[in-house]
PDB file of the backbone (N, CA, C, O) and the ligand in Angstrom, with CONECT records:
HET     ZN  A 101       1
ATOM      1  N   UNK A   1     -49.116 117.964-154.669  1.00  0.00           N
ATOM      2  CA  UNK A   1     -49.642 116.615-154.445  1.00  0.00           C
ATOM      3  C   UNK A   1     -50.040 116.450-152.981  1.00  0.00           C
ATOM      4  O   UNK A   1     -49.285 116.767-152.062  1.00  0.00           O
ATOM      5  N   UNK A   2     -51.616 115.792-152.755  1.00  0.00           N
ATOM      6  CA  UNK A   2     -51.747 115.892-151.386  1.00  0.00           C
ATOM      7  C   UNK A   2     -51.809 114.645-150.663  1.00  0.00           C
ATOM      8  O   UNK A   2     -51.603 114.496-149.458  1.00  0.00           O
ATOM      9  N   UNK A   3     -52.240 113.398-151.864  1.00  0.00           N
ATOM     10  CA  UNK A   3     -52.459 112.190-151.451  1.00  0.00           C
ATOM     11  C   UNK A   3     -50.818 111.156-151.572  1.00  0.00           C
ATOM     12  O   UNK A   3     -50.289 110.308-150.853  1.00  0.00           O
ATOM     13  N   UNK A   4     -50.662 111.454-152.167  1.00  0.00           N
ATOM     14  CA  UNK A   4     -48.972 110.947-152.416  1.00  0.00           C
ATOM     15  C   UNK A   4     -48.368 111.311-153.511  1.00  0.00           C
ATOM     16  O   UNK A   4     -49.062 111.903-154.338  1.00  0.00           O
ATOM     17  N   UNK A   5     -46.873 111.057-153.835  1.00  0.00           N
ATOM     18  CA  UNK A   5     -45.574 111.698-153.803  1.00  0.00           C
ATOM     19  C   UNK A   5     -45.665 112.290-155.102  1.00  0.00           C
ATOM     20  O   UNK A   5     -46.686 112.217-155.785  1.00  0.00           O
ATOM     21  N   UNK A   6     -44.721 112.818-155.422  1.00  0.00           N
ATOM     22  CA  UNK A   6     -44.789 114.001-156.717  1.00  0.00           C
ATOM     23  C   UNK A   6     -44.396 112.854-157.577  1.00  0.00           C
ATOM     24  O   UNK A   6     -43.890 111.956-156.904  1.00  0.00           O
ATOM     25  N   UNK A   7     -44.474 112.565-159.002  1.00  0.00           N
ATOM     26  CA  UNK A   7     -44.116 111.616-159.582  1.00  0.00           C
ATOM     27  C   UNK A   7     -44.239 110.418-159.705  1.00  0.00           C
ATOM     28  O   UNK A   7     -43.577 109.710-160.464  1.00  0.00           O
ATOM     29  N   UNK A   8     -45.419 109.942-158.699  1.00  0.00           N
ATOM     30  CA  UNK A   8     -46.407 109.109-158.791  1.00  0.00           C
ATOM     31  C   UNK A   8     -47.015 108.495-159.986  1.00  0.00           C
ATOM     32  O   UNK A   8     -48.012 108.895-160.586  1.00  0.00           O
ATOM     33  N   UNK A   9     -46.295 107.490-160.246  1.00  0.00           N
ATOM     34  CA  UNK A   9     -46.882 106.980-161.795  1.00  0.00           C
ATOM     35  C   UNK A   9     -48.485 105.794-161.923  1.00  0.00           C
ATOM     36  O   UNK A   9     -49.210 105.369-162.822  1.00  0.00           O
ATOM     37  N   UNK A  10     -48.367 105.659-160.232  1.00  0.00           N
ATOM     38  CA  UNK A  10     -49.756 104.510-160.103  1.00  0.00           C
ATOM     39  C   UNK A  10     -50.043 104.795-158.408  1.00  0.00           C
ATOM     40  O   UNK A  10     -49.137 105.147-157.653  1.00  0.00           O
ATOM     41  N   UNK A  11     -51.154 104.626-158.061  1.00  0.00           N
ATOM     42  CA  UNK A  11     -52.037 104.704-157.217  1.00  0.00           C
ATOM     43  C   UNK A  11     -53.013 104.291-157.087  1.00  0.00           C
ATOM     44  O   UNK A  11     -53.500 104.047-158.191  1.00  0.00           O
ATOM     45  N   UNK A  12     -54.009 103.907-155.854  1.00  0.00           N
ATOM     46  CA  UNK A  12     -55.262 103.237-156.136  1.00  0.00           C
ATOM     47  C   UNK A  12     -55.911 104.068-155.686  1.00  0.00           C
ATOM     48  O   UNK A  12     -55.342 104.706-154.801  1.00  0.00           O
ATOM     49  N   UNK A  13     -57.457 104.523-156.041  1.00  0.00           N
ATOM     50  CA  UNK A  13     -58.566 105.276-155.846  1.00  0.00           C
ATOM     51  C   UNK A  13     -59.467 104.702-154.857  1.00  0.00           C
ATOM     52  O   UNK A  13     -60.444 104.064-155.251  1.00  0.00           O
ATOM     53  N   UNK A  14     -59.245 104.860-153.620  1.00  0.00           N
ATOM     54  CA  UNK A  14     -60.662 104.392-152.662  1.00  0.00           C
ATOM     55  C   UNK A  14     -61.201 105.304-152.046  1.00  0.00           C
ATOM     56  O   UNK A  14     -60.844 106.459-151.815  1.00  0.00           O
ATOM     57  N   UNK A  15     -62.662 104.361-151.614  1.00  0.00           N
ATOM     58  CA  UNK A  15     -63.726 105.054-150.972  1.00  0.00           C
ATOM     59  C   UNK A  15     -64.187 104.431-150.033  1.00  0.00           C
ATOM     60  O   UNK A  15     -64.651 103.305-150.215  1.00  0.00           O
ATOM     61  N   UNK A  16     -64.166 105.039-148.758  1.00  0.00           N
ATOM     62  CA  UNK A  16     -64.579 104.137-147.468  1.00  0.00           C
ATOM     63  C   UNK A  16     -65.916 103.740-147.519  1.00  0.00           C
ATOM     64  O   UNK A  16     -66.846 104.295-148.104  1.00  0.00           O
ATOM     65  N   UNK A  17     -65.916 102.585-146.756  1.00  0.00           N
ATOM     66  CA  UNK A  17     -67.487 101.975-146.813  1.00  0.00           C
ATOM     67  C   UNK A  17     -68.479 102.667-145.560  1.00  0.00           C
ATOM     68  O   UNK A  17     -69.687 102.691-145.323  1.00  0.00           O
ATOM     69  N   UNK A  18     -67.161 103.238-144.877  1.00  0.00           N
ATOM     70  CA  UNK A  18     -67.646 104.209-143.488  1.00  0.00           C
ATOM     71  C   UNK A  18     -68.298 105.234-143.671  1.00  0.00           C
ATOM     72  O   UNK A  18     -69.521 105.355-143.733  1.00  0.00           O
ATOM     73  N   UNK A  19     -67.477 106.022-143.766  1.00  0.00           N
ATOM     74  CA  UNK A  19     -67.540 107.503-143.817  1.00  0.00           C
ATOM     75  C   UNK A  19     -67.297 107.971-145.471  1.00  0.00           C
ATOM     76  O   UNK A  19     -66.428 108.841-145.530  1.00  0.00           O
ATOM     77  N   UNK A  20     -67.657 107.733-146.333  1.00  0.00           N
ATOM     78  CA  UNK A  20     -67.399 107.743-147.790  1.00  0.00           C
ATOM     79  C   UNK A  20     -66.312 108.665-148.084  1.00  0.00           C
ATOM     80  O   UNK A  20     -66.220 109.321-149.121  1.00  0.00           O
ATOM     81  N   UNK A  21     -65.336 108.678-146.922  1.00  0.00           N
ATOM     82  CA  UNK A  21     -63.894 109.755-147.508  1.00  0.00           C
ATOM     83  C   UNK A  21     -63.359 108.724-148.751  1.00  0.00           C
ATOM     84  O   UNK A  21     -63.211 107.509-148.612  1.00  0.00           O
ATOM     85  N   UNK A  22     -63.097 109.518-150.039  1.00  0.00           N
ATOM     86  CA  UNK A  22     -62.189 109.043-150.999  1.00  0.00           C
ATOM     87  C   UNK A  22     -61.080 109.764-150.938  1.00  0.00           C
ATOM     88  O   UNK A  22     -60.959 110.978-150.777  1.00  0.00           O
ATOM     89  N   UNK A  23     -60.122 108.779-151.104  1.00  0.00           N
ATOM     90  CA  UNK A  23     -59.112 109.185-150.945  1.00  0.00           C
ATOM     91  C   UNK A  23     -58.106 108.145-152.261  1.00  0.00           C
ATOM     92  O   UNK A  23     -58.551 107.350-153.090  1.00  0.00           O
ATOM     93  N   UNK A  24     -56.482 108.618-151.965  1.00  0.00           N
ATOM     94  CA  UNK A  24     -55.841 108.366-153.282  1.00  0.00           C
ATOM     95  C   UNK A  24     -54.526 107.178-152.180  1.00  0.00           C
ATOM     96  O   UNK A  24     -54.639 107.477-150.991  1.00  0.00           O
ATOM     97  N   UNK A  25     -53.703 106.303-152.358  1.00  0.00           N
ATOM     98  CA  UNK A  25     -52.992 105.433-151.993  1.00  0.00           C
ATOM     99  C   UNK A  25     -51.954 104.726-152.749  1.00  0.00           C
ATOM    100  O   UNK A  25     -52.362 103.864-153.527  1.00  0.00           O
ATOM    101  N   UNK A  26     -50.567 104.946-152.662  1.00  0.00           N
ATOM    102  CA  UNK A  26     -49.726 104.684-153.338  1.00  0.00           C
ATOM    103  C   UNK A  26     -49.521 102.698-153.003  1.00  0.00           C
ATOM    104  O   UNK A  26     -48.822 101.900-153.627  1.00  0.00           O
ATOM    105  N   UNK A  27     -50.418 102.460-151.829  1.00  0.00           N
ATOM    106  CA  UNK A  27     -50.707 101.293-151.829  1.00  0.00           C
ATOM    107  C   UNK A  27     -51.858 100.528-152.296  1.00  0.00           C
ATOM    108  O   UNK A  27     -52.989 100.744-151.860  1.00  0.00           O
ATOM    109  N   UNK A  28     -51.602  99.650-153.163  1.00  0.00           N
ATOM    110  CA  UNK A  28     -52.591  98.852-153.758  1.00  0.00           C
ATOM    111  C   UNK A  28     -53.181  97.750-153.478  1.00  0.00           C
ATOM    112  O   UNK A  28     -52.486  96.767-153.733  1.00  0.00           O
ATOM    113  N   UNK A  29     -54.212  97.527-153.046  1.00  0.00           N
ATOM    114  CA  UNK A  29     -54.701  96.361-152.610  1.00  0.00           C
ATOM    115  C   UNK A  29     -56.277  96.665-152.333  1.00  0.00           C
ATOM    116  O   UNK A  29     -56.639  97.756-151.893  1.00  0.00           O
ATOM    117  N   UNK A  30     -57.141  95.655-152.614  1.00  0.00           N
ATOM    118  CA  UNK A  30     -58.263  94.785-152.720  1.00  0.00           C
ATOM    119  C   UNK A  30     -58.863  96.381-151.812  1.00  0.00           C
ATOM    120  O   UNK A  30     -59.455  97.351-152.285  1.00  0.00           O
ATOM    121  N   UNK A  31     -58.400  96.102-150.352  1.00  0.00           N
ATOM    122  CA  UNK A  31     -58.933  97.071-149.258  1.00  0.00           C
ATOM    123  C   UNK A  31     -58.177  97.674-148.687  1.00  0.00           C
ATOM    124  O   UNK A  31     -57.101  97.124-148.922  1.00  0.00           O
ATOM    125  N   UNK A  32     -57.941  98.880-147.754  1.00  0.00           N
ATOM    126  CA  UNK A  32     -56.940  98.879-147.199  1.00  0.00           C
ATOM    127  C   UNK A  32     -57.512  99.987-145.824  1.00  0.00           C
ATOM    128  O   UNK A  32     -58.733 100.144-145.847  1.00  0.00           O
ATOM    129  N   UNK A  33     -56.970 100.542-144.977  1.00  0.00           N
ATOM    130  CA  UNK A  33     -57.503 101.448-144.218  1.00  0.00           C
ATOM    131  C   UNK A  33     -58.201 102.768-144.417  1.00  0.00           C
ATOM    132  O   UNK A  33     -57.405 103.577-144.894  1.00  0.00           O
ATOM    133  N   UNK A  34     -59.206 103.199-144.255  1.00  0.00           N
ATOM    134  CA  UNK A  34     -59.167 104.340-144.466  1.00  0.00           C
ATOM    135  C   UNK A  34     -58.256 105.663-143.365  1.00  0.00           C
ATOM    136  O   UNK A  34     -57.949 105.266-142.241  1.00  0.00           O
ATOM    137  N   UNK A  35     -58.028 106.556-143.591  1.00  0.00           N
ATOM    138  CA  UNK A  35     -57.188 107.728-143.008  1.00  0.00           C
ATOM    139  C   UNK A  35     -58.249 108.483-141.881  1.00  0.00           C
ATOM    140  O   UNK A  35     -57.862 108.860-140.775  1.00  0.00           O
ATOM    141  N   UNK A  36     -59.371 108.600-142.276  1.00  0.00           N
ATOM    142  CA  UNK A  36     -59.992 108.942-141.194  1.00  0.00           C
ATOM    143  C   UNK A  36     -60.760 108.426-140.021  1.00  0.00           C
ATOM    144  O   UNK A  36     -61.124 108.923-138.956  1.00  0.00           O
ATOM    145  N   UNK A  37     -60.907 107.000-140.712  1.00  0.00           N
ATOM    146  CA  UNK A  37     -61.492 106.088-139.704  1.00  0.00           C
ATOM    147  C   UNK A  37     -60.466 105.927-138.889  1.00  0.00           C
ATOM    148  O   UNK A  37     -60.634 106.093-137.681  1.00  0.00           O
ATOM    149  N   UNK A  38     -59.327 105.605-139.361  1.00  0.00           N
ATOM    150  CA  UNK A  38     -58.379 104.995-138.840  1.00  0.00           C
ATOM    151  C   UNK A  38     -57.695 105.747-137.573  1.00  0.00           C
ATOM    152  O   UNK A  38     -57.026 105.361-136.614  1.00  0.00           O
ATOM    153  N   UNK A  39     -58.209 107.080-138.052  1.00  0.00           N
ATOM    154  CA  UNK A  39     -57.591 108.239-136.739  1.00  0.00           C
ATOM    155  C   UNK A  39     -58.779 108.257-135.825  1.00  0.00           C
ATOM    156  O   UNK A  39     -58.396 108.513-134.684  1.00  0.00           O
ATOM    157  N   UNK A  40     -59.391 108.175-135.858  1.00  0.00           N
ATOM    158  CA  UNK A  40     -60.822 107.635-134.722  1.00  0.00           C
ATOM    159  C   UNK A  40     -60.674 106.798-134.141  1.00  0.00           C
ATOM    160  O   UNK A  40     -60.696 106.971-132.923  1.00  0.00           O
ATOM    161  N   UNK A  41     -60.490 105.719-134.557  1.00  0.00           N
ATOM    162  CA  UNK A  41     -59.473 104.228-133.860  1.00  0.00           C
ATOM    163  C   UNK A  41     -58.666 104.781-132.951  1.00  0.00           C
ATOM    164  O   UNK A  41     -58.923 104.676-131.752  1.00  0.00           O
ATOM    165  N   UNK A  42     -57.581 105.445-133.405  1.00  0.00           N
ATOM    166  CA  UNK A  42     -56.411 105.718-132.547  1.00  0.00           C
ATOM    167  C   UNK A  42     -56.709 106.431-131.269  1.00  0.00           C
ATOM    168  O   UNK A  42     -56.088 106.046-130.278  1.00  0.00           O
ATOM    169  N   UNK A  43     -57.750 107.628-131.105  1.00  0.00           N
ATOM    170  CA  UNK A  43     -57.750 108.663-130.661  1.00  0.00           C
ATOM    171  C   UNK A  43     -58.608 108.201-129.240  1.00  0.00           C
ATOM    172  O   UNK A  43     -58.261 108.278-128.061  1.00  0.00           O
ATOM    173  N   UNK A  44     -60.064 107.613-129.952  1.00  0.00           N
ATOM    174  CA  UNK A  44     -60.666 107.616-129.211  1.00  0.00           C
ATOM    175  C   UNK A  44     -60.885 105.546-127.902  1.00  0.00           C
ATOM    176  O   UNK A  44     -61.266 105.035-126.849  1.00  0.00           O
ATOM    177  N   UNK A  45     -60.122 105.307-129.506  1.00  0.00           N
ATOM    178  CA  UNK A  45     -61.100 103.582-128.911  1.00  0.00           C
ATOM    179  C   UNK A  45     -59.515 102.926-128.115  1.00  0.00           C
ATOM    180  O   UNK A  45     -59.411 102.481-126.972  1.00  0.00           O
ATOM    181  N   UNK A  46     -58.459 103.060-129.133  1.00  0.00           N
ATOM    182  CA  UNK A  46     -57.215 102.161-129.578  1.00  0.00           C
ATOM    183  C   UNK A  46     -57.622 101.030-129.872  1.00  0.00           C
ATOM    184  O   UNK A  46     -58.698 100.487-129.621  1.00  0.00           O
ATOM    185  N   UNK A  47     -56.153 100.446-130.775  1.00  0.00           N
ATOM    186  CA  UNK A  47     -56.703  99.166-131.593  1.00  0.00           C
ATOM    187  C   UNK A  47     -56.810  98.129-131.014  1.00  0.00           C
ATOM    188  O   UNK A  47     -55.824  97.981-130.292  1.00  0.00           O
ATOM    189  N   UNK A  48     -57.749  97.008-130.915  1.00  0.00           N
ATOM    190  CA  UNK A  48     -57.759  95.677-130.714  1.00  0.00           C
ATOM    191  C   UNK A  48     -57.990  95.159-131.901  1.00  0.00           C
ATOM    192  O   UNK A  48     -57.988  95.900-132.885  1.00  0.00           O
ATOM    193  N   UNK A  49     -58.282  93.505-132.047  1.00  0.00           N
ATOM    194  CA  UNK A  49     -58.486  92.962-132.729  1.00  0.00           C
ATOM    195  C   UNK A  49     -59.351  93.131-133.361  1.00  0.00           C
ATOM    196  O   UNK A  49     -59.096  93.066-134.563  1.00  0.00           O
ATOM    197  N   UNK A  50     -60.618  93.393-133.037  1.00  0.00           N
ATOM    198  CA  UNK A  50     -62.193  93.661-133.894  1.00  0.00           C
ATOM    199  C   UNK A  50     -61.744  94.945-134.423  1.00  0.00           C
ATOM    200  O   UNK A  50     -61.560  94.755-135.625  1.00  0.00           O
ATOM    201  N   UNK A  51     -61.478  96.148-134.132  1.00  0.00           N
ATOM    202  CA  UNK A  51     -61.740  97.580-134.456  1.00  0.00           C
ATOM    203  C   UNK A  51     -60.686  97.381-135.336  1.00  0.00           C
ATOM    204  O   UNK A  51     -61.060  97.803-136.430  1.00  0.00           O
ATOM    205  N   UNK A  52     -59.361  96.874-135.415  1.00  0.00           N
ATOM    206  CA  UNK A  52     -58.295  96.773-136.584  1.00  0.00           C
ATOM    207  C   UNK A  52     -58.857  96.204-138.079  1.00  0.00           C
ATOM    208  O   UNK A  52     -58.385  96.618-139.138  1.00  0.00           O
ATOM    209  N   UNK A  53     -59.838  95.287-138.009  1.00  0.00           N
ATOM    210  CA  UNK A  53     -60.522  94.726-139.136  1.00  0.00           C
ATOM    211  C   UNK A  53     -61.638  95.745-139.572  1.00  0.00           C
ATOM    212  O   UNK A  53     -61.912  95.845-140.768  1.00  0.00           O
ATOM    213  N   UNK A  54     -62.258  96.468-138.669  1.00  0.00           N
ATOM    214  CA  UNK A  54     -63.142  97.534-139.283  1.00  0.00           C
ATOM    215  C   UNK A  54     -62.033  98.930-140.129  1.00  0.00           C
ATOM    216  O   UNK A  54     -62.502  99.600-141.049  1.00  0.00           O
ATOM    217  N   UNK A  55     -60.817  99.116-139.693  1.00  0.00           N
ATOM    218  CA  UNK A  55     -60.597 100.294-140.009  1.00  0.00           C
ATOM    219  C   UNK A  55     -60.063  99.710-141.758  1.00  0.00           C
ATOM    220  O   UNK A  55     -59.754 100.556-142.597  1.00  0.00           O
ATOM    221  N   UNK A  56     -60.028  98.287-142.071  1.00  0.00           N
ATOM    222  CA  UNK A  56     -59.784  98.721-143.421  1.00  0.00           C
ATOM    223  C   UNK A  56     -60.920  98.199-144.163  1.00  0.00           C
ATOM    224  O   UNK A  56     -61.183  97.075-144.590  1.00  0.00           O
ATOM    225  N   UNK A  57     -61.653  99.565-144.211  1.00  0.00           N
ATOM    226  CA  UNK A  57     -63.171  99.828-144.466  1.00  0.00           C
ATOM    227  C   UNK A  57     -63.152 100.103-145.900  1.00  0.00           C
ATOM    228  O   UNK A  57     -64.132  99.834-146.596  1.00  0.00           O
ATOM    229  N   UNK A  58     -61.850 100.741-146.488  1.00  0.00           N
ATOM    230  CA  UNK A  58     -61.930 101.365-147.570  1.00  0.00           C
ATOM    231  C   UNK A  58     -61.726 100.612-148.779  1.00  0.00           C
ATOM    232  O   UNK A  58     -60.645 100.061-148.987  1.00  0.00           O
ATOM    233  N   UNK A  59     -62.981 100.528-149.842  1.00  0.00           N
ATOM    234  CA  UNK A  59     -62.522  99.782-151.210  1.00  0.00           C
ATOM    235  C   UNK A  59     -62.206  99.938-152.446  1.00  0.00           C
ATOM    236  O   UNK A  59     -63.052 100.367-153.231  1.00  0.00           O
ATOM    237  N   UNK A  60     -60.823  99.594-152.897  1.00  0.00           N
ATOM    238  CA  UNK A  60     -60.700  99.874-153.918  1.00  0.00           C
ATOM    239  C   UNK A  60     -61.285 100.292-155.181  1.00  0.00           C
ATOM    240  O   UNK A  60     -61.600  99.329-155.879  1.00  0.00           O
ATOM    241  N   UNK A  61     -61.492 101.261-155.616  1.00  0.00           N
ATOM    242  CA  UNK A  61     -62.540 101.551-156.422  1.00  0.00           C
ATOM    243  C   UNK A  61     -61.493 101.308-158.180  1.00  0.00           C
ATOM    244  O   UNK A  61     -61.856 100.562-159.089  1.00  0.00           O
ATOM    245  N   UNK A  62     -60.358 102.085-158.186  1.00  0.00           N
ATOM    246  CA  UNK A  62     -60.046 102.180-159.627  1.00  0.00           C
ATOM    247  C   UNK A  62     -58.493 101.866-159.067  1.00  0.00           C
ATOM    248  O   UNK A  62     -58.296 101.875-157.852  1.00  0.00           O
ATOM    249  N   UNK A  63     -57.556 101.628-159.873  1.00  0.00           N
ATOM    250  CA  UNK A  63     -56.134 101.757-160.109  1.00  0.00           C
ATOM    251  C   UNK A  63     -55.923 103.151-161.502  1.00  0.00           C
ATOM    252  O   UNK A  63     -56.334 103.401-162.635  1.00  0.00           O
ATOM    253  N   UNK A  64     -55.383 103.490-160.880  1.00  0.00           N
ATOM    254  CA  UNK A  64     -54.828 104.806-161.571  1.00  0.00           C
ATOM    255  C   UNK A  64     -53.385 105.120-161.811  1.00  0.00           C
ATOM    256  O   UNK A  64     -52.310 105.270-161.229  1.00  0.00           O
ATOM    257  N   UNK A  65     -54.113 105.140-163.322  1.00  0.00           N
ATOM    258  CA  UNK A  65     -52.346 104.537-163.615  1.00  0.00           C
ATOM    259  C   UNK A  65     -51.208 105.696-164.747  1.00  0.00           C
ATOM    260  O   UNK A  65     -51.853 105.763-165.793  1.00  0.00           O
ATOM    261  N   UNK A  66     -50.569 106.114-164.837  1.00  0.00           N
ATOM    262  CA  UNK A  66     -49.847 107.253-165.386  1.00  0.00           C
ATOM    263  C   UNK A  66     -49.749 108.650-164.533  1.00  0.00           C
ATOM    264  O   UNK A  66     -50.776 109.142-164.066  1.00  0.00           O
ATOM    265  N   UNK A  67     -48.644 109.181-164.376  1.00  0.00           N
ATOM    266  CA  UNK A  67     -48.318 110.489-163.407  1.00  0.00           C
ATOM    267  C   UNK A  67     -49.850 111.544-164.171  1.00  0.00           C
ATOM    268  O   UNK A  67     -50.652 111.826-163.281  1.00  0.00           O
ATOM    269  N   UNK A  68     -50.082 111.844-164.961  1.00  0.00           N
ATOM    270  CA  UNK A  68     -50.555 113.075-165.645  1.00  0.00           C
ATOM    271  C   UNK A  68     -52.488 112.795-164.911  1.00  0.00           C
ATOM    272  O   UNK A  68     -53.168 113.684-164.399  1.00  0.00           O
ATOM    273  N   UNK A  69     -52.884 111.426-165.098  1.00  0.00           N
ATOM    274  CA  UNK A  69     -54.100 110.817-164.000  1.00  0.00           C
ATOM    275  C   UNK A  69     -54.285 110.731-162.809  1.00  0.00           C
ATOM    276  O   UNK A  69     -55.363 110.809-162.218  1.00  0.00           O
ATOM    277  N   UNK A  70     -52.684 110.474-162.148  1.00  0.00           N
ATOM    278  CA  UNK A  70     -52.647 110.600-160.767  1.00  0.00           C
ATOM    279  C   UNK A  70     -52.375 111.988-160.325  1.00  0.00           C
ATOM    280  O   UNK A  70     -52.743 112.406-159.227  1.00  0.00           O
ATOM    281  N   UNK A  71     -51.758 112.664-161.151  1.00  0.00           N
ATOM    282  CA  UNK A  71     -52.191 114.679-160.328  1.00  0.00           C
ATOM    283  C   UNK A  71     -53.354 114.593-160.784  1.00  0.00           C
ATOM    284  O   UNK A  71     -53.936 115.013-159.784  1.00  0.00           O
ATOM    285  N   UNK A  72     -54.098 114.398-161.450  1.00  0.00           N
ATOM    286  CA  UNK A  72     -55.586 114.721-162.001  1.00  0.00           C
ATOM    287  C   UNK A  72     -56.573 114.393-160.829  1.00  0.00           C
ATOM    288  O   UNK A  72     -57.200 115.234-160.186  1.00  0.00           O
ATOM    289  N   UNK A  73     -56.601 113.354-160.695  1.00  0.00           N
ATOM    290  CA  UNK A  73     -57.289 112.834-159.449  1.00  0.00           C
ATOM    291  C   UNK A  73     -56.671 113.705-158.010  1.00  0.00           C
ATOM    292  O   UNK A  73     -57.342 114.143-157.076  1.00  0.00           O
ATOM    293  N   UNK A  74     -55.759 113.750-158.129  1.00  0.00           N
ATOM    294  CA  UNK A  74     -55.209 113.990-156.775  1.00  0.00           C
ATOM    295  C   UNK A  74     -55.348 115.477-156.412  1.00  0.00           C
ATOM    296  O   UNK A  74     -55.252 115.804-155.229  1.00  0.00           O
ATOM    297  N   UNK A  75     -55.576 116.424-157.399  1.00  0.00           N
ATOM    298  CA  UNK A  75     -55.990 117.819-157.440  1.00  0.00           C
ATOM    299  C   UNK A  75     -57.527 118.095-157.154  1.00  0.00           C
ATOM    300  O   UNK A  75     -57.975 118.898-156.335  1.00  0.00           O
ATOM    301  N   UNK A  76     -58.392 117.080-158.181  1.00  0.00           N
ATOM    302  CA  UNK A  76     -59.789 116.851-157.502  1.00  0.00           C
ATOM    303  C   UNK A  76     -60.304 116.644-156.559  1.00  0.00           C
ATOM    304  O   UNK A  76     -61.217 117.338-156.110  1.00  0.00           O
ATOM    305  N   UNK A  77     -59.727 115.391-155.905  1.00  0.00           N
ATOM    306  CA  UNK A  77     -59.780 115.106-154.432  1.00  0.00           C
ATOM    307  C   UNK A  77     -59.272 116.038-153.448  1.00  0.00           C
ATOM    308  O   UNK A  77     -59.833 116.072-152.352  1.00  0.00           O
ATOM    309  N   UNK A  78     -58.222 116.853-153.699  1.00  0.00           N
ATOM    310  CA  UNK A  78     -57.612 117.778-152.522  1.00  0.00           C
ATOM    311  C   UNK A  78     -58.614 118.889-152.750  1.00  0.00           C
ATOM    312  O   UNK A  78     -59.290 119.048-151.733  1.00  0.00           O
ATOM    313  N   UNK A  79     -58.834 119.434-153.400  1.00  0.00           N
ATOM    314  CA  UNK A  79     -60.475 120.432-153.742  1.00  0.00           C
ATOM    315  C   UNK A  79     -61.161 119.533-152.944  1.00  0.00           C
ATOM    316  O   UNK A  79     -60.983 119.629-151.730  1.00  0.00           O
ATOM    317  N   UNK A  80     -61.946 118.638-153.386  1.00  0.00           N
ATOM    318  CA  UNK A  80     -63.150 118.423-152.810  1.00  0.00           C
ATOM    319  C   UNK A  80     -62.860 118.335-151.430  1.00  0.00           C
ATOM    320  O   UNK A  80     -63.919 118.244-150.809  1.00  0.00           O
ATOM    321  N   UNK A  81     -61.782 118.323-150.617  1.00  0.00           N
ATOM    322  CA  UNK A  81     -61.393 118.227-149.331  1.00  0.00           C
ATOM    323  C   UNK A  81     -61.810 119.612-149.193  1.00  0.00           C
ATOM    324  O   UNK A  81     -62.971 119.885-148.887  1.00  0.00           O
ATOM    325  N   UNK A  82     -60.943 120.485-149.398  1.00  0.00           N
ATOM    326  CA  UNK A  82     -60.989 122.307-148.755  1.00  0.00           C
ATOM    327  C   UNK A  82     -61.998 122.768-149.540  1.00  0.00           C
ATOM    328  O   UNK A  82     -62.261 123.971-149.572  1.00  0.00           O
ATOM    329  N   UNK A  83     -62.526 122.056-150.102  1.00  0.00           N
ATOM    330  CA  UNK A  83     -64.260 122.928-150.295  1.00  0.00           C
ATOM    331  C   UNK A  83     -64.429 123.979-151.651  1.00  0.00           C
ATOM    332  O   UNK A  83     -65.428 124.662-151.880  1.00  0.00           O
ATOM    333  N   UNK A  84     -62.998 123.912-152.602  1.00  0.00           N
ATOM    334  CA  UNK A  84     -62.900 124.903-153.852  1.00  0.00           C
ATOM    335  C   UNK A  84     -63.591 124.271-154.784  1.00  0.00           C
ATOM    336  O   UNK A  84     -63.963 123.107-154.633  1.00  0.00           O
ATOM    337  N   UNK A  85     -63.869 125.072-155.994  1.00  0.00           N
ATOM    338  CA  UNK A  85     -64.478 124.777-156.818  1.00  0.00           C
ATOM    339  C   UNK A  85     -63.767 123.338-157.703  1.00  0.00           C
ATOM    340  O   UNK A  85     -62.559 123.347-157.943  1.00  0.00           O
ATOM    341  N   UNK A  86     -64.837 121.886-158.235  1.00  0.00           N
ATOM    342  CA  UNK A  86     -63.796 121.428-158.874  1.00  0.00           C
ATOM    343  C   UNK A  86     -64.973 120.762-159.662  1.00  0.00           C
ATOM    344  O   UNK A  86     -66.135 120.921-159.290  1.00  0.00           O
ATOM    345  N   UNK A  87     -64.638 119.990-160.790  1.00  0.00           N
ATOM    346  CA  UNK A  87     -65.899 119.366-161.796  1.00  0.00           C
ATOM    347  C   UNK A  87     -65.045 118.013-161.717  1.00  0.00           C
ATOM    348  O   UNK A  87     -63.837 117.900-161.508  1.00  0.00           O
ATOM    349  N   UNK A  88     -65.872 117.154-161.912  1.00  0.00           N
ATOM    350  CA  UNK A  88     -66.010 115.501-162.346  1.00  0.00           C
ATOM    351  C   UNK A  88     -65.792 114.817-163.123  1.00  0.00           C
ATOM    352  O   UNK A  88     -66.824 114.208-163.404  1.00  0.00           O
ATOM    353  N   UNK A  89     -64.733 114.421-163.885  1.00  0.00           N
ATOM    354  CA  UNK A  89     -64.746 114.414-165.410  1.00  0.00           C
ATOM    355  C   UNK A  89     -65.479 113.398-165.896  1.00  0.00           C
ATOM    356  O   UNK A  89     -65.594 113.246-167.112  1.00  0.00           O
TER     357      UNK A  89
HETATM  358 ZN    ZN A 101     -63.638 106.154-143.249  1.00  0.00          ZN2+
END
């Protein structure tokens, strides 16, 4: 498991409005940060008030719900990260 914990029975599916990283979140909500914007923030700018409201860029796309969907997704997405072969269902 790369996006969160082994036994993960629900998760939410987002996709930044930034940088279109999708990614997987054992937190659920409307929007929430994305992971890579959010380390750009840190690194280069640090947070203030304006740049804290941009980093939660990312929108909920699906709730994903049962352990056997959330490795499913979460195996796809970690492929499409390191670049291995993976299909779309
Ligand atoms: Zn992003």
């Amino acid at each position: 498991m790369y996006y969160v914990e082994d036994g993960c029975e629900r998760c939410g599916y987002y996709e930044c409005q930034k940088c279109h990283t999708r990614f997987l979140s054992q937190y659920i909500a409307p929007v929430c940060k994305c992971p890579d914007c959010d380390n750009e923030v840190d690194m280069e700018i640090g947070p203030d008030d304006e740049m804290a409201e941009e980093t939660t860029s990312a929108k909920l796309i699906e709730v994903i719900e049962g352990k056997e969907n959330v490795e499913k997704y979460d195996k796809l997405l970690s492929l499409a990260i390191t670049g291995g072969d993976y299909d779309w269902l």
